[in-house]
C-alpha positions in Angstrom: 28.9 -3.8 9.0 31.9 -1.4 7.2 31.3 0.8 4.1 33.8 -1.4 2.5 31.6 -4.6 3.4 28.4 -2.8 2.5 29.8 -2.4 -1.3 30.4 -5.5 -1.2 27.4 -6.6 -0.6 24.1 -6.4 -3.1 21.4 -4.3 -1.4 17.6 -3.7 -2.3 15.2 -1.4 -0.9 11.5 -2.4 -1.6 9.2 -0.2 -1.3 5.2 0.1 -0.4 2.2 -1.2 0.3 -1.3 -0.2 2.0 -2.8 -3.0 1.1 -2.5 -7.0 0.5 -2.4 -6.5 -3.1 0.9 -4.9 -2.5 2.5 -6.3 0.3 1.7 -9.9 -1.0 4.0 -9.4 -4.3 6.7 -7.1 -2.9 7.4 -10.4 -0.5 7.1 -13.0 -3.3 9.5 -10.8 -5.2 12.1 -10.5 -2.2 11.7 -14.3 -1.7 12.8 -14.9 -4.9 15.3 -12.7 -4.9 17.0 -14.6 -1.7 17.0 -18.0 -3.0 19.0 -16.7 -6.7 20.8 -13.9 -4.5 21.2 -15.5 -0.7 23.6 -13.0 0.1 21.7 -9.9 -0.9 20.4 -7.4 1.6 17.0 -6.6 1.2 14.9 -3.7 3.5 11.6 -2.9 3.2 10.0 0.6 3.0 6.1 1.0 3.8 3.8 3.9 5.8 3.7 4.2 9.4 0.7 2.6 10.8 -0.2 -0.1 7.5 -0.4 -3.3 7.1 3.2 -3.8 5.7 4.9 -2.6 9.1 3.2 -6.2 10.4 3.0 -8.6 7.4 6.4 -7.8 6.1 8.4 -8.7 9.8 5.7 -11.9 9.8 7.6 -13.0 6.2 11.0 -12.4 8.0 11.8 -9.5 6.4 13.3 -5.7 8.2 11.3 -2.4 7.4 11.2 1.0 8.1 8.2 3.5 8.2 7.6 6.5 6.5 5.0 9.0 7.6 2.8 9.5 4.3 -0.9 9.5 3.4 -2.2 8.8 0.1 -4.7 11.3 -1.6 -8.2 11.3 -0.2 -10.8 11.5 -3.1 -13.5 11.0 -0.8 -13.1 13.3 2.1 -11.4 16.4 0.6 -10.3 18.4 3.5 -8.1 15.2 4.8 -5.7 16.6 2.2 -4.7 19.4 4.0 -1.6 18.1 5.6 -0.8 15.8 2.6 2.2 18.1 1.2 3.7 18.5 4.8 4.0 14.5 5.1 5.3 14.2 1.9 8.2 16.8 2.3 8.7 15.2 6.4 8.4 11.5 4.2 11.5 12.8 1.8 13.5 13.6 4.8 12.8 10.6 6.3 14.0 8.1 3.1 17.1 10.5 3.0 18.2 9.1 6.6 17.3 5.3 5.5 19.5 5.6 1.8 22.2 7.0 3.8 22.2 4.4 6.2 21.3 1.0 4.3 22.8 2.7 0.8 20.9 0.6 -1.6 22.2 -0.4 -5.4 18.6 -0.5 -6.8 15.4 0.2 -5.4 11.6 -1.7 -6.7 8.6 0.0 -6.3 5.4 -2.1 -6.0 2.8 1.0 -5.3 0.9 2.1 -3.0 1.9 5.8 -1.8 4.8 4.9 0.2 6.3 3.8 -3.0 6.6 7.4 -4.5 9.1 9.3 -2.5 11.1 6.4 -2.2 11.6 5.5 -5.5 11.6 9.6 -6.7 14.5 10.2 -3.8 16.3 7.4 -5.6 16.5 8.7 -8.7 17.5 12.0 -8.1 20.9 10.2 -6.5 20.8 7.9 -10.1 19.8 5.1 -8.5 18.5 2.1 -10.1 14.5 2.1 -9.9 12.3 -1.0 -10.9 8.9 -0.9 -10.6 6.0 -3.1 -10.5 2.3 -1.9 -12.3 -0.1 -4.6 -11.1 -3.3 -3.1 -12.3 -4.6 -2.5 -15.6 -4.5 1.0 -15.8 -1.3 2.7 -14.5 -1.3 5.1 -11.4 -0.1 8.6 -11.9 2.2 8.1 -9.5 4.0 5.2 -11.4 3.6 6.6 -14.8 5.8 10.0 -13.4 8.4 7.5 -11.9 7.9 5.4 -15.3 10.1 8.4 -16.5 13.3 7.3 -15.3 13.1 4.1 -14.1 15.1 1.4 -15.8 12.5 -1.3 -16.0 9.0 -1.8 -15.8 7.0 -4.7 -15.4 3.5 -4.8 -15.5 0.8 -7.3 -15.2 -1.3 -6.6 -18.0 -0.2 -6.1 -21.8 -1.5 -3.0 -23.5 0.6 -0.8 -21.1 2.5 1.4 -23.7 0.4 4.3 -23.5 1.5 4.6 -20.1 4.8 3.9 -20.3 7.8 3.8 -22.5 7.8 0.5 -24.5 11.5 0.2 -24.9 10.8 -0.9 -20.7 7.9 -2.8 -19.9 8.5 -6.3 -19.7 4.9 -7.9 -19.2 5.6 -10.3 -16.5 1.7 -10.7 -15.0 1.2 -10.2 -11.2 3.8 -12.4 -8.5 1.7 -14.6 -6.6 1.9 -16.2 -3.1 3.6 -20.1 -3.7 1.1 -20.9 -1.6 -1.7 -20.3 -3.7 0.0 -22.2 -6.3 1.0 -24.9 -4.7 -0.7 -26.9 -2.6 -1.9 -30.2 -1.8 -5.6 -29.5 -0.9 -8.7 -31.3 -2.5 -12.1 -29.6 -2.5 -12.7 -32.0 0.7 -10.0 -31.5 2.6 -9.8 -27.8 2.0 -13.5 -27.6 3.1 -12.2 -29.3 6.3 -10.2 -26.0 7.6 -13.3 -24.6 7.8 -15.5 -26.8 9.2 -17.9 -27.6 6.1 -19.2 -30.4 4.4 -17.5 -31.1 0.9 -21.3 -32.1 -0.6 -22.5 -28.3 -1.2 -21.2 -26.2 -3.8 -19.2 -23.5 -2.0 -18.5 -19.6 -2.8 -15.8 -17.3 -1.6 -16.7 -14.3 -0.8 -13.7 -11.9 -0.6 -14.2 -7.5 -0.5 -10.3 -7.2 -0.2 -8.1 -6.8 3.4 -10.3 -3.8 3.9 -13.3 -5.4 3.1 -16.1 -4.5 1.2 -19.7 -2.9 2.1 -21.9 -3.4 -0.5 -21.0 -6.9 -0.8 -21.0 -7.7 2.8 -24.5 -6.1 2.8 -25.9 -8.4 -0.2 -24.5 -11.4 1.8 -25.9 -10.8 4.7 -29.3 -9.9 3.3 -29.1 -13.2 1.7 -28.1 -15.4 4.3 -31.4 -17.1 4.5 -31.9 -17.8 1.0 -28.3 -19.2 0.4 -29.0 -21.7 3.3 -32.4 -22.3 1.3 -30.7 -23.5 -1.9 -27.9 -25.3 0.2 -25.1 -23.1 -0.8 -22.3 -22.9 1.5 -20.4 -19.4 2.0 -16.6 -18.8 3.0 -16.9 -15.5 3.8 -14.1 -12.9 4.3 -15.6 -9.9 5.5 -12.7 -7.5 6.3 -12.4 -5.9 9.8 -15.2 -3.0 9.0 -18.2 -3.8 10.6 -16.5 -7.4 11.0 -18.6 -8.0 14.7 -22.2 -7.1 12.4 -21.7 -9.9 9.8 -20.4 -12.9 12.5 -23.2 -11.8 14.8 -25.5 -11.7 11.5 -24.3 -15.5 10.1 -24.3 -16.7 14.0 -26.4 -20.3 13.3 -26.0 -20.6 9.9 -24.2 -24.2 9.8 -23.5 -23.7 6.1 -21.5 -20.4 6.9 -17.9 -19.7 7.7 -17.0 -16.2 8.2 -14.0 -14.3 9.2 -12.6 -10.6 9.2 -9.6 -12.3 7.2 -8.7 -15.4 5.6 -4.9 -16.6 6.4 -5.5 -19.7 4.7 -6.1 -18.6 1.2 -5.2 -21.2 -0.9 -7.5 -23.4 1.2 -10.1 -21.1 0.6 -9.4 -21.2 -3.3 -9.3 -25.3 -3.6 -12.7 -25.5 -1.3 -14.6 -22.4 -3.6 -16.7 -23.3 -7.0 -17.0 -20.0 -7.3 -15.6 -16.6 -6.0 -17.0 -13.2 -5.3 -14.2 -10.3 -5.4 -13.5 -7.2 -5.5 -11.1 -7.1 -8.6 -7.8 -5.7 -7.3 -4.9 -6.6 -9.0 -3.8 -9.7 -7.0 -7.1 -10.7 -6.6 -7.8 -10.9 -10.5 -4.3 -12.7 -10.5 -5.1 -15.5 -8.1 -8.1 -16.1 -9.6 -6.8 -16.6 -12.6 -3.8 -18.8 -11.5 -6.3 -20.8 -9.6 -9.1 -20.8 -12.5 -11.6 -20.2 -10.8 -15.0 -18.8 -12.2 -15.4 -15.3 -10.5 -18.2 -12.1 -10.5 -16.2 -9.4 -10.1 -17.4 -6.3 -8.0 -15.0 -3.7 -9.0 -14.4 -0.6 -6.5 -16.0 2.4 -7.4 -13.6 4.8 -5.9 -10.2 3.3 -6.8 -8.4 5.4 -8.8 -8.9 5.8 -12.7 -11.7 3.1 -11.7 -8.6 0.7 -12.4 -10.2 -1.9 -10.5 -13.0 -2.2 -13.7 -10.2 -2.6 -16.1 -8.5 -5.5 -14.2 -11.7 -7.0 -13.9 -12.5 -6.6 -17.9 -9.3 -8.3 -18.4 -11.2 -11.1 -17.5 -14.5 -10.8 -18.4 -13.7 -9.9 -22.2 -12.2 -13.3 -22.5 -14.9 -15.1 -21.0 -13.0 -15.9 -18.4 -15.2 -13.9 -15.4 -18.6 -12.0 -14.9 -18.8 -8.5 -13.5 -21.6 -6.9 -11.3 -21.0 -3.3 -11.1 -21.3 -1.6 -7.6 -24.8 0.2 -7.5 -26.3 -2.6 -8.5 -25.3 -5.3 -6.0 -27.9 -5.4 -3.7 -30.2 -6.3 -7.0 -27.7 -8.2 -9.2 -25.1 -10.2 -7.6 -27.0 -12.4 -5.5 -29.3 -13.7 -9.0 -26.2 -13.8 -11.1 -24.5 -16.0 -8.5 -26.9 -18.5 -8.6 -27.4 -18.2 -12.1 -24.0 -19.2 -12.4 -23.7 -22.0 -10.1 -26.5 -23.8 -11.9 -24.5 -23.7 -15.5 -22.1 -26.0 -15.6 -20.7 -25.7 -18.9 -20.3 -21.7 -18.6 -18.5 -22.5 -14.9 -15.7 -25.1 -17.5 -15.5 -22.5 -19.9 -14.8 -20.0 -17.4 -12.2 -22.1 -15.9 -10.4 -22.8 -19.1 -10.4 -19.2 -20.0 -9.3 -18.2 -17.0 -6.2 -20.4 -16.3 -5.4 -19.0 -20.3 -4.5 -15.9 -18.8 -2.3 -16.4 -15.8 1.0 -16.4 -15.0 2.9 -18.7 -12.4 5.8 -17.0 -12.4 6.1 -13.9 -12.3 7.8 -13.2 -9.0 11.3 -15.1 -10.2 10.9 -13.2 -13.7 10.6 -9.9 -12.0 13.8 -11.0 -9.4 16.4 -12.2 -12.6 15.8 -9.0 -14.0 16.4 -6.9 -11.3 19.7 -8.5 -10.6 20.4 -9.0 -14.6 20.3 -5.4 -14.5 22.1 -4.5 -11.6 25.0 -7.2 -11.9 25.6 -6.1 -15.5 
């Protein structure tokens, strides 16, 4: 392709990742972008070695890798070479603007997001970006600065950001998860269990989650007891420990990961998460009554926020993370036995989500850039 045909053409650089709860939006958004835009060029940005350099190609979509770390608040001393990958990571994003010469560039988060979208707006490029969680990154509230708009998932975001350029969109969600054509039965079906037994989901996240994991597994025996059936995602930590530990447990399904998700969502009564941003989001789109487990080491404990999003409106329970192995298994079934708190919860819950966020996030990107 010329330089002449390349300014011709409308081109976006998305950028970053890490986890599902960023790579899953960042698509949705470029999707939408392609059916109001077919024309538009649109090139990924993400960190060597995650898991956006495989489930961004899987959506159809080009990338290029960065080398960058995020900061390690657990292990200290991993640090060390953090400023040396950041300054090679600058270099690196110099040669991809030059050659792919974006109009605009949307940041999603995740580290590979900052030097991206802080390279672009030293050259006075466009910068969008995307807060999912309830309390804003440092990292986004510095690019906040200078970027032209910013949507966020939550409202209440002003004292992170100027208010003159959030537009509150909520969270973009997979279609899929939206629509769908699965009953409780057939969805049970993809995993091989009975529709007559109320059903929990048990998601930790695409990294999983320890403490939950543990409880489950602790617990095996008594959920079989009470004829509870479990869709269990355990992430691939430690992923061999839980199959071996559910092995002859008819009214278990596990798996390191769940591709089928909105499968999972139609078969569950009830979900167990970790309370990510997407995750609160899809529960909410799907209404479905949730105890939150919140991270404890996510940054600015945002993952408690997202959850009390929910939970102050009735819409979700929350189990905090040193007291799982005592707390979440009795207010499971606490909750599984009352009804009228699950309706409530599922009315509340569908109250607070938004369907489209994805094509209201992709018009104003190319609103802005078109005008």
């Amino acid at each position: 392709m010329s330089l002449k045909q390349k300014h011709n053409q409308l081109r976006i650089i998305i950028a970053g990742g890490g986890t599902g709860g960023h790579i899953f939006p960042a698509i949705a958004v470029a999707q939408a972008i392609q059916v109001l835009q077919p024309n538009a060029a649109i090139l990924f940005v993400g960190a060597l070695g995650k898991m956006e350099m495989e489930k961004v190609p899987q959506a159809g979509f080009d990338i290029k890798g960065i080398t960058i770390a995020g900061f390690n608040r657990a292990q200290f001393y991993k640090n060390i070479s953090l400023p040396w990958k950041l300054l090679k990571s600058f270099f690196q994003v110099s040669t991809i603007f030059k050659s792919f010469q974006p109009n605009a560039v949307f940041g999603v988060g995740g580290y590979s997001s900052f030097p991206v979208l802080k390279y672009a707006q030293t050259k006075n490029i466009h910068t969008y970006i995307h807060e999912s969680n309830a309390f804003a990154g440092k990292a986004n509230t510095w690019l906040g600065k200078n970027a032209v708009r910013i949507f966020t998932g939550t409202a209440g975001m002003e004292k992170f950001f100027p208010a003159s350029k959030i537009l509150v969109t909520g969270n973009p969600i997979r279609k899929n998860i939206i629509n769908h054509s699965y009953s409780k039965e057939t969805a049970l079906k993809e995993f091989a269990l009975p529709a007559i037994k109320k059903t929990v989901l048990i998601i930790g996240g695409s990294l999983g989650a320890s403490s939950i994991n543990k409880a489950i597994q602790e617990n095996l025996v008594l959920f079989f007891e009470k004829g509870v059936q479990l869709i269990w995602q355990t992430g691939k930590p430690n992923a061999y420990t839980y199959e071996q530990a559910a092995t002859g447990y008819e009214n278990v399904y596990v798996n390191s990961f769940i591709e089928n998700m909105s499968a999972a969502y139609a078969a569950a009564d009830v979900v167990v998460s970790r309370s990510g941003a997407m995750a609160v989001s899809e529960i909410a789109v799907t209404g479905k009554p949730c105890v939150f487990v919140p991270y404890p080491l996510a940054a600015e404990d945002h993952q408690t926020f997202n959850a009390m999003a929910l939970v102050a409106k009735q819409a979700a329970l929350m189990v905090k993370d040193n007291e799982v192995d005592i707390a979440l298994v009795p207010t499971l079934f606490e909750l599984l036995e009352n009804t009228m708190q699950m309706q409530a919860m599922q009315i509340n819950s569908k109250a607070l989500a938004f369907k489209d966020a994805d094509v209201v996030i992709a018009k104003e990107i190319l609103k802005q850039i078109n005008e």
